[in-house]
Each structure stands twice: as C-alpha cells, then as structure tokens.
gemmi code that builds the backbone of each chain (N, CA, C; Angstrom):
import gemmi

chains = {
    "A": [
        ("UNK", (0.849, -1.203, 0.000), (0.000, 0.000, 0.000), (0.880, 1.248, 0.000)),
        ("UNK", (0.797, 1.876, -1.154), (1.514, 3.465, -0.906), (0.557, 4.482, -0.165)),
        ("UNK", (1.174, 5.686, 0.093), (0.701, 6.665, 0.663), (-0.597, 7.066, -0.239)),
        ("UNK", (-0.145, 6.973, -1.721), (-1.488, 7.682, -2.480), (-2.581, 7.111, -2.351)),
        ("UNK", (-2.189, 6.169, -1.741), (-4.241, 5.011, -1.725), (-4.649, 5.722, -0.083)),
        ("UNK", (-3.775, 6.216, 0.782), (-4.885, 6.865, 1.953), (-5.360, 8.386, 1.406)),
        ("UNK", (-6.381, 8.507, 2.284), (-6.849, 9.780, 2.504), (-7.272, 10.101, 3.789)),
        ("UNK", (-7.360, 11.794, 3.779), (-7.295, 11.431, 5.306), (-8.933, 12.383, 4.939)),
        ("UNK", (-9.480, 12.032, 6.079), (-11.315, 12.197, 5.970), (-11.466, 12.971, 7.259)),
        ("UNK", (-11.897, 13.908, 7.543), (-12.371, 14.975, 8.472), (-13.466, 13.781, 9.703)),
        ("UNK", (-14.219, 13.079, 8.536), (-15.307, 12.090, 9.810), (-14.746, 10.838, 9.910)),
        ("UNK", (-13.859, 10.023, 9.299), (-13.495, 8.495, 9.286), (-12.006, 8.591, 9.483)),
        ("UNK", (-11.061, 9.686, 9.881), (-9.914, 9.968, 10.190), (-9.171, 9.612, 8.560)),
        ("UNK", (-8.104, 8.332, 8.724), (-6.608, 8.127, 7.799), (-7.950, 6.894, 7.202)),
        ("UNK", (-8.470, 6.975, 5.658), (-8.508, 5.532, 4.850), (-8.100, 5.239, 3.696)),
        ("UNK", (-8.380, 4.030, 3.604), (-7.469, 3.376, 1.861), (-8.401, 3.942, 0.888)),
        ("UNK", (-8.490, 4.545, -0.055), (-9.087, 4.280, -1.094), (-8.646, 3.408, -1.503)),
        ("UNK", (-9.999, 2.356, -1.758), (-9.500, 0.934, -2.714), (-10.455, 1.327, -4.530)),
        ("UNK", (-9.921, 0.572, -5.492), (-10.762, 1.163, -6.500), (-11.777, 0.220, -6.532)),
        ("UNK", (-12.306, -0.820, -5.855), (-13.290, -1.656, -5.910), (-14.239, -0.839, -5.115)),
        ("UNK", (-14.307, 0.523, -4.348), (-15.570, 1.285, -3.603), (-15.471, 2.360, -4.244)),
        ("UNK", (-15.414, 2.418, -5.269), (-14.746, 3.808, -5.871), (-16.116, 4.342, -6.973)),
        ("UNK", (-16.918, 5.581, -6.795), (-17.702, 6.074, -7.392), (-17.549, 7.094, -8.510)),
        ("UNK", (-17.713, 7.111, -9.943), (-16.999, 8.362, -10.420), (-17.833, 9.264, -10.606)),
        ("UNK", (-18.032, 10.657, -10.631), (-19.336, 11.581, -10.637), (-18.612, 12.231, -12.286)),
        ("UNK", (-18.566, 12.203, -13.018), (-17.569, 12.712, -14.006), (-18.170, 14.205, -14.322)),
        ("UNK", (-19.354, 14.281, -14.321), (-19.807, 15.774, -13.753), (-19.801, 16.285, -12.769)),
        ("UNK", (-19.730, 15.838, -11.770), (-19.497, 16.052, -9.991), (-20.767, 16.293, -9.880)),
        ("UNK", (-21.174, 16.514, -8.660), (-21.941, 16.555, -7.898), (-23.115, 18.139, -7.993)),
        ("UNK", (-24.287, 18.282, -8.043), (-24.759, 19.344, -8.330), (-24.160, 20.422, -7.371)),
        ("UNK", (-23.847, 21.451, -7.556), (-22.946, 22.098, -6.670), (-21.602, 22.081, -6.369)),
        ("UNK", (-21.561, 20.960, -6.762), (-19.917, 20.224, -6.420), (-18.999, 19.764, -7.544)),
        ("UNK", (-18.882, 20.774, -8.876), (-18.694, 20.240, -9.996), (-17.396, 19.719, -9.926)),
        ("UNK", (-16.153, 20.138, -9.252), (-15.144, 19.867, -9.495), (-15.054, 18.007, -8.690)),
        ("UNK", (-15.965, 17.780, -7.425), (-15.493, 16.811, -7.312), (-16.449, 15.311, -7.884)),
        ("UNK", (-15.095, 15.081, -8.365), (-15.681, 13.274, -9.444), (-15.106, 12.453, -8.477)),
        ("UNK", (-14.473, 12.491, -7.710), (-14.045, 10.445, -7.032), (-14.611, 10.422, -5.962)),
        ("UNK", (-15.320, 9.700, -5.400), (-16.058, 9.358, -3.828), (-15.473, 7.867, -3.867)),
        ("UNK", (-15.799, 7.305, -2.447), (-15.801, 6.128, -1.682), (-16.738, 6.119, -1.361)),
        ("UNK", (-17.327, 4.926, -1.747), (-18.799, 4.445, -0.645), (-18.330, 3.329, 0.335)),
        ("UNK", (-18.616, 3.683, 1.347), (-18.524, 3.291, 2.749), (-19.643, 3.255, 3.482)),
        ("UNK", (-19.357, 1.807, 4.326), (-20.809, 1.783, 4.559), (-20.766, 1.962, 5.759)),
        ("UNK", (-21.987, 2.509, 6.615), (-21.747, 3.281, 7.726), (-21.230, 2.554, 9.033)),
        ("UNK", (-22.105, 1.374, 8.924), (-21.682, 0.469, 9.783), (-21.780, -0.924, 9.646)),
        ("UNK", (-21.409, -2.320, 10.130), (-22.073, -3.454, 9.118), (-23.319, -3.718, 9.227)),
        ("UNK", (-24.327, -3.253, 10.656), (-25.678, -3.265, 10.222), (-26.188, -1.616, 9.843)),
        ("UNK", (-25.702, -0.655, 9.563), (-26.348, -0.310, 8.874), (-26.836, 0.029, 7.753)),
        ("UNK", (-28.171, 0.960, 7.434), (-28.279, 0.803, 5.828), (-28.090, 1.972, 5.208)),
        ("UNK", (-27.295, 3.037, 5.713), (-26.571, 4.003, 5.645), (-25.229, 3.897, 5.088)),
        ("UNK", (-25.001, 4.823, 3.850), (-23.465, 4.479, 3.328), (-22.964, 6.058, 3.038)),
        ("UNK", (-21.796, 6.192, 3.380), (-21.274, 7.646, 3.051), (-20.758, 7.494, 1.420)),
        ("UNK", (-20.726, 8.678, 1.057), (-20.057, 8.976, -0.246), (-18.891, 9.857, 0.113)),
        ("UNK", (-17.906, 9.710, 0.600), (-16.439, 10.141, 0.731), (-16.076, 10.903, -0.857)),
        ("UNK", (-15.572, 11.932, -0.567), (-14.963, 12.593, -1.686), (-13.281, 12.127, -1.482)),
        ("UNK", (-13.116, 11.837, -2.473), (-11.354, 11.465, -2.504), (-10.927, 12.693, -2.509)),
        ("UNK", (-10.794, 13.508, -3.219), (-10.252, 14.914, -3.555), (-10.529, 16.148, -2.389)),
        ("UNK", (-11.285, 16.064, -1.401), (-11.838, 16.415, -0.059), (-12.168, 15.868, 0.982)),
        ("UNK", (-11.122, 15.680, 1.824), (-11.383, 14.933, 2.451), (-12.270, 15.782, 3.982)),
        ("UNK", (-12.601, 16.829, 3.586), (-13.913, 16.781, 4.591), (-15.307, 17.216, 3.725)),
        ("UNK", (-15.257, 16.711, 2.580), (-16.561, 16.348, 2.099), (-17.295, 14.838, 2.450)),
        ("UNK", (-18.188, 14.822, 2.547), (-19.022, 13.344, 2.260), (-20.182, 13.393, 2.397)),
        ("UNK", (-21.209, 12.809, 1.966), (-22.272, 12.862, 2.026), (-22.868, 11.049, 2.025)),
        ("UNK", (-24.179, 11.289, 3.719), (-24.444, 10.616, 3.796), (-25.849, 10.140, 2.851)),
        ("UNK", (-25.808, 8.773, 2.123), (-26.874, 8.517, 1.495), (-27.252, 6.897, 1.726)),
        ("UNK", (-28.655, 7.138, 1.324), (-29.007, 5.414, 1.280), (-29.783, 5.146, 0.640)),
        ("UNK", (-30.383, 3.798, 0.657), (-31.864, 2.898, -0.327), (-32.865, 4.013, -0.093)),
        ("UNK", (-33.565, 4.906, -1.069), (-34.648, 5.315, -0.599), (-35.845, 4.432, -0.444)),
        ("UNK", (-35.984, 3.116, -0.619), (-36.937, 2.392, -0.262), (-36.535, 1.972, 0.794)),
        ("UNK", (-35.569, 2.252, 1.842), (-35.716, 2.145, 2.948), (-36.869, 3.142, 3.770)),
        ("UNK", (-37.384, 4.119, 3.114), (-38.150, 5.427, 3.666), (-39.567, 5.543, 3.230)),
        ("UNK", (-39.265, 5.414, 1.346), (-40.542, 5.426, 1.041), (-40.796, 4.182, -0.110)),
        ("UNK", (-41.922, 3.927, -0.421), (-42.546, 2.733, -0.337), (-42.557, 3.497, -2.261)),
        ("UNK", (-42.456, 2.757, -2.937), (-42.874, 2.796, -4.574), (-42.553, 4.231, -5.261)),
        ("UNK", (-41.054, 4.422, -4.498), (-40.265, 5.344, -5.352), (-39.679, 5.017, -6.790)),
        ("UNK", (-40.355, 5.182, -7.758), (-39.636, 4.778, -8.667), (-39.838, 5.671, -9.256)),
        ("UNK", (-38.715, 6.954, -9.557), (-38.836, 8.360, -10.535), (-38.425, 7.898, -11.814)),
        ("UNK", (-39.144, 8.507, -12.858), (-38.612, 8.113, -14.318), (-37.122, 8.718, -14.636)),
        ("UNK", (-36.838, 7.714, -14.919), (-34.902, 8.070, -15.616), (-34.869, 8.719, -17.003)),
        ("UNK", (-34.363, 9.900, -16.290), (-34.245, 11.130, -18.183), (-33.772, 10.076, -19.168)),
        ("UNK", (-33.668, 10.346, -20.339), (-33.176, 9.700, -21.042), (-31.522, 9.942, -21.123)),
        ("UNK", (-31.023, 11.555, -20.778), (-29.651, 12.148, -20.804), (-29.046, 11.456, -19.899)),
        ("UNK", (-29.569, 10.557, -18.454), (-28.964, 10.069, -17.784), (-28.864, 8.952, -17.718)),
        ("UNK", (-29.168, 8.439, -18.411), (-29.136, 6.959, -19.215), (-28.552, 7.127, -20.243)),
        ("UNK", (-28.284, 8.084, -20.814), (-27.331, 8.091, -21.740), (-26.074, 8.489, -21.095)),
        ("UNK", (-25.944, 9.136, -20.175), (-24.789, 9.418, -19.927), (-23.957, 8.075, -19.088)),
        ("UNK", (-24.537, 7.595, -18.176), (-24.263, 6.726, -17.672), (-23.901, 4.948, -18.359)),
        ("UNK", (-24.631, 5.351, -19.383), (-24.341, 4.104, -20.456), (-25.405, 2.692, -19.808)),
        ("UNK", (-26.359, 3.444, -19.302), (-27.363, 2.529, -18.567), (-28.359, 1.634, -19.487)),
        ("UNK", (-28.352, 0.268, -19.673), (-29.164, -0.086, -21.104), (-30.172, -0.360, -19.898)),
        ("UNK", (-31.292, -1.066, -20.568), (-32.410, -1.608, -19.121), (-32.057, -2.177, -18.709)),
        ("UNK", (-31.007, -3.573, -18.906), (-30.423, -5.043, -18.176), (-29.347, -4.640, -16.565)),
        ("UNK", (-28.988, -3.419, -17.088), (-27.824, -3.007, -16.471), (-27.887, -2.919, -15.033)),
        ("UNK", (-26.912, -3.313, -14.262), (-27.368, -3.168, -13.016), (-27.030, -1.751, -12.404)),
        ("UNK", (-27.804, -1.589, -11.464), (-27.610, 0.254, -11.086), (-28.474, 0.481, -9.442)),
        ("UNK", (-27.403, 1.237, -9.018), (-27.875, 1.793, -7.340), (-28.857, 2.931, -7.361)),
        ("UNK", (-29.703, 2.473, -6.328), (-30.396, 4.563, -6.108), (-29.725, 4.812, -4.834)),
        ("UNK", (-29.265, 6.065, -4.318), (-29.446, 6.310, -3.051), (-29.806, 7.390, -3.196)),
        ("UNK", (-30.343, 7.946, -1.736), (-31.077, 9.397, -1.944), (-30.235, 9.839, -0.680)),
        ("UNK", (-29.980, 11.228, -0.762), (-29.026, 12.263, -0.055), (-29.651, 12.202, 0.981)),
        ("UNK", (-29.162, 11.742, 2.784), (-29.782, 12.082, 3.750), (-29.300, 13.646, 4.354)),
        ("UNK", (-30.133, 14.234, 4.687), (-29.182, 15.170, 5.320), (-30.267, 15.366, 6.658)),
        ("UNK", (-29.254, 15.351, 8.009), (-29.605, 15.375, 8.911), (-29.367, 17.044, 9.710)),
        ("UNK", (-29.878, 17.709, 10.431), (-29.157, 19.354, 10.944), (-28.655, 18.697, 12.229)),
        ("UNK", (-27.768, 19.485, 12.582), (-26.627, 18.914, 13.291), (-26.925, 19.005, 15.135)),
        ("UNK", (-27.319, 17.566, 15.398), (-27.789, 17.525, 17.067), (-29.312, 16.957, 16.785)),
        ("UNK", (-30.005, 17.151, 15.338), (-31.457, 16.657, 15.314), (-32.026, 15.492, 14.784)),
        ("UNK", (-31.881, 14.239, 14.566), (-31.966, 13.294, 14.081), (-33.341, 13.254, 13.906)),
        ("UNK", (-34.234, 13.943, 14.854), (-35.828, 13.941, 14.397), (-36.094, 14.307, 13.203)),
        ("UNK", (-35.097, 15.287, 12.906), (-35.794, 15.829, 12.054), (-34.627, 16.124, 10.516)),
        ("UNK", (-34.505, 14.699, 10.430), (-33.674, 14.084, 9.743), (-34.367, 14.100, 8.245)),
        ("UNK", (-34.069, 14.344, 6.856), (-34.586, 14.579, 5.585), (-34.417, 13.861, 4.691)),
        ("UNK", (-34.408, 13.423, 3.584), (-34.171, 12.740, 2.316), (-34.427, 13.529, 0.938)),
        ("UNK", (-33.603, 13.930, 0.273), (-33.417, 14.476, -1.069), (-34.239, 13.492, -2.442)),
        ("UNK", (-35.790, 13.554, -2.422), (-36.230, 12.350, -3.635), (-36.454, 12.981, -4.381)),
        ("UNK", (-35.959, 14.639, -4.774), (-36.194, 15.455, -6.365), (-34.108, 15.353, -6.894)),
        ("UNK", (-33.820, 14.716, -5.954), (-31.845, 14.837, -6.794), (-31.190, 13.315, -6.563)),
        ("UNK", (-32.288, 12.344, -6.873), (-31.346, 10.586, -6.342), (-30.329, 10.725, -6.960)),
        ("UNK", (-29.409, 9.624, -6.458), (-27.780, 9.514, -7.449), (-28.240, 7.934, -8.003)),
        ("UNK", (-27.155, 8.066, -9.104), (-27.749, 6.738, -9.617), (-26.255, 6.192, -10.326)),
        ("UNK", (-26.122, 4.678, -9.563), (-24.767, 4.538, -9.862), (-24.959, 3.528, -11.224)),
        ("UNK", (-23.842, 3.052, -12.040), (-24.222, 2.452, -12.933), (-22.775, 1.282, -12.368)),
        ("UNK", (-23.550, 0.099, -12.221), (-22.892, -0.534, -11.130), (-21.656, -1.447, -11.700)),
        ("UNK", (-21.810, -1.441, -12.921), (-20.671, -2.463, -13.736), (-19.729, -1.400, -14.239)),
        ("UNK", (-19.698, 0.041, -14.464), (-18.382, 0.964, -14.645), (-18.251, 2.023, -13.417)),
        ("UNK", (-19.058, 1.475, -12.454), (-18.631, 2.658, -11.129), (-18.720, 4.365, -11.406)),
        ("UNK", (-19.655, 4.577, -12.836), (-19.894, 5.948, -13.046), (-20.932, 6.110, -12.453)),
        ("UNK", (-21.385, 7.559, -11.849), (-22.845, 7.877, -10.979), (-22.680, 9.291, -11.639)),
        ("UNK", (-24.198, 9.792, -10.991), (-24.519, 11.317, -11.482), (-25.912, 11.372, -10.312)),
        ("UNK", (-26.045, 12.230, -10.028), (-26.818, 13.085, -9.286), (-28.071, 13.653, -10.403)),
        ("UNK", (-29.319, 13.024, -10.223), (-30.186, 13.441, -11.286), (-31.086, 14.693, -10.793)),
        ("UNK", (-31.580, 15.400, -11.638), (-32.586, 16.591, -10.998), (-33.852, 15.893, -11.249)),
        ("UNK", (-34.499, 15.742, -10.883), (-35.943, 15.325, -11.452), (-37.107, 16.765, -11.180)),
        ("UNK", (-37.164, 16.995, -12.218), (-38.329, 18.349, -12.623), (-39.482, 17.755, -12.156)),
        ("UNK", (-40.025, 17.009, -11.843), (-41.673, 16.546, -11.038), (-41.517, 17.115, -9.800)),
        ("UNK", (-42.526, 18.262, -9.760), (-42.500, 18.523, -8.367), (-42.922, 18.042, -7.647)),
        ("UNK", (-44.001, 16.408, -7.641), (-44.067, 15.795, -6.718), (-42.842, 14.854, -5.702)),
        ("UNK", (-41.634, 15.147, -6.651), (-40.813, 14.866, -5.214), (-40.022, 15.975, -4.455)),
        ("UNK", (-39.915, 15.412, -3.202), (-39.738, 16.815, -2.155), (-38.159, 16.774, -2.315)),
        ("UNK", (-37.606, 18.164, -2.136), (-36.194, 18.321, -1.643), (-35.388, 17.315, -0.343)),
        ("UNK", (-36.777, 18.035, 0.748), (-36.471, 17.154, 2.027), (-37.584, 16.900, 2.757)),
        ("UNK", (-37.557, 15.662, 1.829), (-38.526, 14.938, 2.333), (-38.317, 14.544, 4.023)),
        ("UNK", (-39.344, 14.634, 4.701), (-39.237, 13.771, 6.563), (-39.279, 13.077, 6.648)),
        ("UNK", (-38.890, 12.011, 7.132), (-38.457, 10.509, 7.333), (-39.469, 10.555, 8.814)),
        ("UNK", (-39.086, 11.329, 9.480), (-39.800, 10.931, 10.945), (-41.355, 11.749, 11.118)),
        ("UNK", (-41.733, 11.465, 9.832), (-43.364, 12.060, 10.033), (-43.709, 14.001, 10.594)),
        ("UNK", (-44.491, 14.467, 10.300), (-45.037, 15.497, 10.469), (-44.299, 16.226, 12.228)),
        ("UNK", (-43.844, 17.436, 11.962), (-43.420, 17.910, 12.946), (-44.519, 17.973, 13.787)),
        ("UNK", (-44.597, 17.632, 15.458), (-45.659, 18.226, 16.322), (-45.557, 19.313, 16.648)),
        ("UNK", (-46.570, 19.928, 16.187), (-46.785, 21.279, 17.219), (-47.221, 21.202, 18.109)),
        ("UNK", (-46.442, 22.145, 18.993), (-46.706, 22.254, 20.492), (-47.316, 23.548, 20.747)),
        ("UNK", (-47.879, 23.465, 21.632), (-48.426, 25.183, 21.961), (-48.025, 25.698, 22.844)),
        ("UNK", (-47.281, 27.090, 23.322), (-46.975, 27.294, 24.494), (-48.102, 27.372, 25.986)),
        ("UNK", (-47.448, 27.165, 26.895), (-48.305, 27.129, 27.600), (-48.532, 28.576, 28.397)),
    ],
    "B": [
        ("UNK", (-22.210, 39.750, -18.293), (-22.830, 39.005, -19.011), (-22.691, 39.529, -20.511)),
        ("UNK", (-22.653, 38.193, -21.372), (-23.018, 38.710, -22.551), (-24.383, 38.871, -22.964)),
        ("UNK", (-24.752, 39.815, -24.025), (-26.412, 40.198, -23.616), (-26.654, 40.413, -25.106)),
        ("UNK", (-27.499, 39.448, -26.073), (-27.830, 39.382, -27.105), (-29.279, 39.951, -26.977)),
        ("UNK", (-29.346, 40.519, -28.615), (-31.029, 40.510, -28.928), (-31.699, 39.338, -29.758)),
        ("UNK", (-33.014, 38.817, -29.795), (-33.273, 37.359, -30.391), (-34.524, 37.815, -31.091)),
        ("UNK", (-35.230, 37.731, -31.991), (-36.634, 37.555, -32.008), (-36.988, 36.441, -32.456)),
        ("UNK", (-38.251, 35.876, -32.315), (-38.786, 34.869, -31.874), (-38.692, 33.906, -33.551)),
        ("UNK", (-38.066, 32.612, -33.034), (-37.791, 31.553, -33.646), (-36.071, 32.348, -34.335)),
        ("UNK", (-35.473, 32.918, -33.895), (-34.226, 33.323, -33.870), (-33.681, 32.389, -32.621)),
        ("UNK", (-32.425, 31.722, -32.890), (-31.480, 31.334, -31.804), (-30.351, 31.785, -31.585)),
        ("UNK", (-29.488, 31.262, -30.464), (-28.122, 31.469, -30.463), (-27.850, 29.683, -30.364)),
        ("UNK", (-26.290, 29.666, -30.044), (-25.622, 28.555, -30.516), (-24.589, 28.965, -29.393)),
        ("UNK", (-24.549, 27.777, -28.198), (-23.401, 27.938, -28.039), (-22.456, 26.641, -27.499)),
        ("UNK", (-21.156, 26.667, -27.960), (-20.108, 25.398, -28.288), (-20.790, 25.586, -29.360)),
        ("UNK", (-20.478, 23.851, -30.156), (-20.770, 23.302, -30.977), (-22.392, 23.028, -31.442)),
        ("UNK", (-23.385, 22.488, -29.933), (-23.853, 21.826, -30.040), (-24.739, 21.632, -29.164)),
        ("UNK", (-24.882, 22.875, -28.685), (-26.267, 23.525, -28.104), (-27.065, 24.567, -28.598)),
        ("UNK", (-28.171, 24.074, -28.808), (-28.627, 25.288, -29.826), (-30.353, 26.191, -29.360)),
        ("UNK", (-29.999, 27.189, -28.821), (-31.439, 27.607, -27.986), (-32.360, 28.208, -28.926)),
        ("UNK", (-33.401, 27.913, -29.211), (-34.420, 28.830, -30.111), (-35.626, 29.568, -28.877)),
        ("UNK", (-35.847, 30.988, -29.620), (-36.997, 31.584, -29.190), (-38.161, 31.418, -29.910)),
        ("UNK", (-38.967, 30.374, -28.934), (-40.234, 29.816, -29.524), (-41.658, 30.882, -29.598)),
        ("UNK", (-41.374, 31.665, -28.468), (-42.812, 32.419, -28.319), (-42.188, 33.436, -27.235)),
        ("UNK", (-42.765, 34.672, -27.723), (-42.897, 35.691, -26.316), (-44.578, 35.848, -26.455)),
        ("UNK", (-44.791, 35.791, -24.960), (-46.572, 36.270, -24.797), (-46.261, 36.884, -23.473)),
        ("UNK", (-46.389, 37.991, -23.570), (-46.251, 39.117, -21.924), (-45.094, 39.070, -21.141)),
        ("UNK", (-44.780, 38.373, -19.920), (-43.399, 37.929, -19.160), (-43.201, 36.836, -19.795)),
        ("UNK", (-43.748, 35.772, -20.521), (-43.228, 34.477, -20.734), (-42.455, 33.908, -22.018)),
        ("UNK", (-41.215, 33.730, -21.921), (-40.298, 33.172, -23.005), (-40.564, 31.582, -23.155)),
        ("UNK", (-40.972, 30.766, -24.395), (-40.461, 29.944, -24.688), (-39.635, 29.625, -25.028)),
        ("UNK", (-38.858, 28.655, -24.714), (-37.382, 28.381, -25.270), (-37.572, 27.227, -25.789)),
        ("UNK", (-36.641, 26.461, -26.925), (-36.690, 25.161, -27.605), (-35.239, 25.300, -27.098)),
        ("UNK", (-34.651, 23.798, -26.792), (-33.164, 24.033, -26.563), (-32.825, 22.152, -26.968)),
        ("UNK", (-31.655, 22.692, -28.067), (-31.141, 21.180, -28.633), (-30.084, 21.168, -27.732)),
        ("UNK", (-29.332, 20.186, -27.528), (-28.471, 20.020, -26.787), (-28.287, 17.958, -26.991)),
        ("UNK", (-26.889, 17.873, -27.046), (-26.737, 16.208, -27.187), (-27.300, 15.871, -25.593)),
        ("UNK", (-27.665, 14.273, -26.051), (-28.769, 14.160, -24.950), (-28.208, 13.768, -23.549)),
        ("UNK", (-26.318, 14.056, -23.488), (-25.938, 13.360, -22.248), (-25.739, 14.907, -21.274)),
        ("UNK", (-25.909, 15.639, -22.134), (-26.573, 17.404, -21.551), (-27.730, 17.009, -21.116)),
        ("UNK", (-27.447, 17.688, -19.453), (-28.634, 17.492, -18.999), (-29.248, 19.437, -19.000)),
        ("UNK", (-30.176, 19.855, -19.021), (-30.775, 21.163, -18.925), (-32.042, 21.050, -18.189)),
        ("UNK", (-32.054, 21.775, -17.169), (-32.229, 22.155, -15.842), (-32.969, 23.744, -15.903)),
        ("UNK", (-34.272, 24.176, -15.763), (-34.446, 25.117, -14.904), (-33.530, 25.775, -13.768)),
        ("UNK", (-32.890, 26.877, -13.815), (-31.913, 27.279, -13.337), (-32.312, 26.835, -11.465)),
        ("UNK", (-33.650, 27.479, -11.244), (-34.041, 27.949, -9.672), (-33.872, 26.380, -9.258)),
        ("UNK", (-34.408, 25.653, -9.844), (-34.328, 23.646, -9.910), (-32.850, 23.133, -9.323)),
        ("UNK", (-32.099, 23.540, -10.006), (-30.754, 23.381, -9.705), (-29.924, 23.754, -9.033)),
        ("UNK", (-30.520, 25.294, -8.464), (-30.292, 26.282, -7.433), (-30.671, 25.576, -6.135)),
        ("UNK", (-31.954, 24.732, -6.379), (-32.498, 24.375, -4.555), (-32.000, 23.098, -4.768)),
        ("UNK", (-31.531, 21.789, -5.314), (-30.479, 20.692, -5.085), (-29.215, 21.155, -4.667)),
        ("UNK", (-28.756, 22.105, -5.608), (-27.332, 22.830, -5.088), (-27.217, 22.840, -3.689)),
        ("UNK", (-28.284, 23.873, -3.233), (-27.985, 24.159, -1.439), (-28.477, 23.375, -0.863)),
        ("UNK", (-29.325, 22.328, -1.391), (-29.486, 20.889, -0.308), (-28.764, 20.051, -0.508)),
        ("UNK", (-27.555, 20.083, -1.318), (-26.150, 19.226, -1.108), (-25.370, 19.569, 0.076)),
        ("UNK", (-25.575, 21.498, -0.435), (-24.289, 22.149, 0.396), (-24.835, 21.774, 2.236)),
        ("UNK", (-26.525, 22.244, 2.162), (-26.617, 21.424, 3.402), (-26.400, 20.286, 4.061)),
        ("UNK", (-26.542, 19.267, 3.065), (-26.610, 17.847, 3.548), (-25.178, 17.740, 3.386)),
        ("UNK", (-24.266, 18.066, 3.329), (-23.163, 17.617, 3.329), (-21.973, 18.378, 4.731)),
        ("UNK", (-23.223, 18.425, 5.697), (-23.271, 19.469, 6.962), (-23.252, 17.701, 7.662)),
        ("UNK", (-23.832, 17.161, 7.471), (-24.360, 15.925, 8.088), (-23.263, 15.079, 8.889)),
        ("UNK", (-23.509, 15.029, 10.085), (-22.376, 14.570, 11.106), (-22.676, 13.038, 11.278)),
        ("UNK", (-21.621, 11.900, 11.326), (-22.244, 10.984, 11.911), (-22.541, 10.601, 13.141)),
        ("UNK", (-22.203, 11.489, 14.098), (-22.870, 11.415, 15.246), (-24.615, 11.491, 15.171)),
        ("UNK", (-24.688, 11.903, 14.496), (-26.826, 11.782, 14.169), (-27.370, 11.015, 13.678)),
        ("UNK", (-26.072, 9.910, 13.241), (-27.223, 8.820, 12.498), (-28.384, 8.283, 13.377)),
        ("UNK", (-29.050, 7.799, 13.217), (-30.097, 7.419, 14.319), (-29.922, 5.610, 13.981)),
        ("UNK", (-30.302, 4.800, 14.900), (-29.576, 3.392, 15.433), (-30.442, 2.660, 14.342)),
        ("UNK", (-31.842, 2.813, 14.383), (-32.522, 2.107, 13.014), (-33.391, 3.164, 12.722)),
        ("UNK", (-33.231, 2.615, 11.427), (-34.524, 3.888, 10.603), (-35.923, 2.948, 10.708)),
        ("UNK", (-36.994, 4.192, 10.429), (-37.839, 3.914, 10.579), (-38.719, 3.185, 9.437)),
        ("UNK", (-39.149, 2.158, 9.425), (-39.795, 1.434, 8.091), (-41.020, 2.153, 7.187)),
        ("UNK", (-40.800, 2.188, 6.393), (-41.850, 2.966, 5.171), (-43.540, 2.617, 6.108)),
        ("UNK", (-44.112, 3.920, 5.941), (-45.367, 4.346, 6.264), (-46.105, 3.554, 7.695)),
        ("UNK", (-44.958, 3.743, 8.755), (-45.314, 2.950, 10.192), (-45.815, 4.865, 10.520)),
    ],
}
model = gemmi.Model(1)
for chain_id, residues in chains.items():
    chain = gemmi.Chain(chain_id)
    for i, (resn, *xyz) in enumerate(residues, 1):
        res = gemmi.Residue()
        res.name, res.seqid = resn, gemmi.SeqId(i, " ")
        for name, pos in zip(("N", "CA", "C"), xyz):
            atom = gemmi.Atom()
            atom.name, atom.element = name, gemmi.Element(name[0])
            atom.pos, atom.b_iso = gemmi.Position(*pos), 0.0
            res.add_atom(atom)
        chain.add_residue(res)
    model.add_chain(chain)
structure = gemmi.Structure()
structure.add_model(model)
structure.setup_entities()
C-alpha cells in the first residue's frame, strides 16, 4: 500500500481508497462540480446508511441510502440524458441512493433528497446526481413524520 | 454578461452543439426550444439552485446523528 491510496477524511480519520468502492461523478456533484471520485462506505455493518467520501476532499461526504428504505414505490422516471450518460441499457445493473441530510444535534428531524437521487451504474462505477423536474418529489422529504406542534403554555 | 437581442424563432448557438431557439414571447413568458446532445442534462436554473444548497446542506451531516434504526416505510 503506498501513501497515495490513503486519505485522510475529516469524519473516518486516515482511509485506503481501494478502486473496488470507488464512485466516479464525471460531472461532480450538483454544486460540487469539481469533485468526481467518492468512496462508498458503509456506515456500519448493520447499517443501511453508506457515506459517499470525496477522494479529492477529504472533509466532504455525504451521507446517502436505499430510498426504499423510507418510502414505499419510489420509482422516478430516468431522463433519457442520464441513461445516456451513464451508459445505462435496461439489463444493467444500477444503485439509487437518496441524499440524507440530517441538521446537526437533530436526528428527528432528519430529511431525504427524492427530487436529486444519485444513480450509480454498477458495472463501470460511473454515478450522477439526477434533478428530477416533477415537483411531486420533495427536496427534504421527513423521514420521521409530520413535525408536532406544540403550543406554548 | 453577454447580452444578445433574439426575435422569436431566432437562436443562439453555443459550443458546438447547443442550440437555444426563441419559440414564443406572450407578456413575461419566453419559450425556449433548446437542442443540446442528450448526455446534456438542462435544468431550470431555480431547480438546480435548490439541489445545489441541499447538497451544500446535507453535506453538513455529522455521523454522530445517524439514528440506530430507521424507521420502516409508512409505520
């Protein structure tokens, strides 16, 4: 192992990039154009949480997972540009995860990104971050149901 | 910015191989036709604007918050 296969990661300290976890964004990330290499890492061995490690930043990452872990008969239509870009035929095998983003100390009120899934294309390790124009899916979506309101007393 | 004039079913071109036409003006509203090869993706700007800052947010995300199990679809 040389030095160039670690990185050092702001949340997972000193790791290997191996190229068998290796994601390529070749457009980067919406917002994030410059970065193309992530690691998917999985959060823990039971969980169903996996980070996307930026190789090139190592205090980027973003946590994502199965959105059918959340919601039930997500299936957004795939542009055709991202199936083309990805080189996705129908047979092909391919990941969804959807962007969790949690605010920091609140796990209640923990979100899911189902208008930007990433979609990996699982036999060349290329992904892309899709926009989906249906506004029936939410930015951030709630995972933990409807905030309660409380009333003061 | 560069700042062209267009009238309608007039385009611009830009690279090679994007090519925007002005389909219709009716009051505030521009139609646009826009060719582009199809591994161009084109995006409503404001669209791309609110994924943008829910990356930049979600990528705020500590793993100290994961929560121990998630909760199963529509409990």
């Amino acid at each position: 192992m040389t030095a160039a296969n670690l990185i050092d990661t702001r949340r997972f300290g000193q790791i290997e990039c191996k190229d068998s976890d290796l994601v390529t964004f070749r457009q980067g990330l919406v917002g994030f154009p410059d970065r193309t290499r992530f690691m998917l890492i999985q959060h823990d061995p039971e969980s169903p949480f996996h980070w996307l490690q930026s190789v090139e930043d190592g205090n980027l990452a973003f946590l994502v997972a199965d959105p059918a872990i959340f919601v039930k008969d997500y299936a957004p239509e795939m542009p055709d540009a991202t199936a083309e870009f990805l080189e996705l035929k129908e047979d092909t095998p391919r990941l969804v995860y959807t962007i969790v983003n949690i605010p920091r100390g609140q796990t209640s009120e923990m979100t899911i990104n189902l208008a930007g899934p990433i979609i990996v294309n699982v036999e060349t390790g290329e992904a892309t971050q899709v926009i989906l124009e249906d506004d029936s899916y939410s930015i951030r979506h709630r995972v933990f149901g409807e905030r309660v309101g409380k009333v003061a007393a | 910015m560069l700042v062209l004039t267009r009238k309608t079913n007039e385009s611009i071109i830009i690279g090679n191989d994007v090519q925007i036409t002005v389909l219709e003006v009716r009051g505030e509203q521009v139609r646009l036709g826009i060719l582009a090869p199809r591994n161009v993706p084109v995006h409503r700007y404001e669209v791309y604007v609110r994924i943008s800052e829910e990356n930049q947010s979600a990528a705020e995300t500590d793993p100290s918050d994961i929560p121990e199990t998630p909760k199963s679809p529509d409990e």
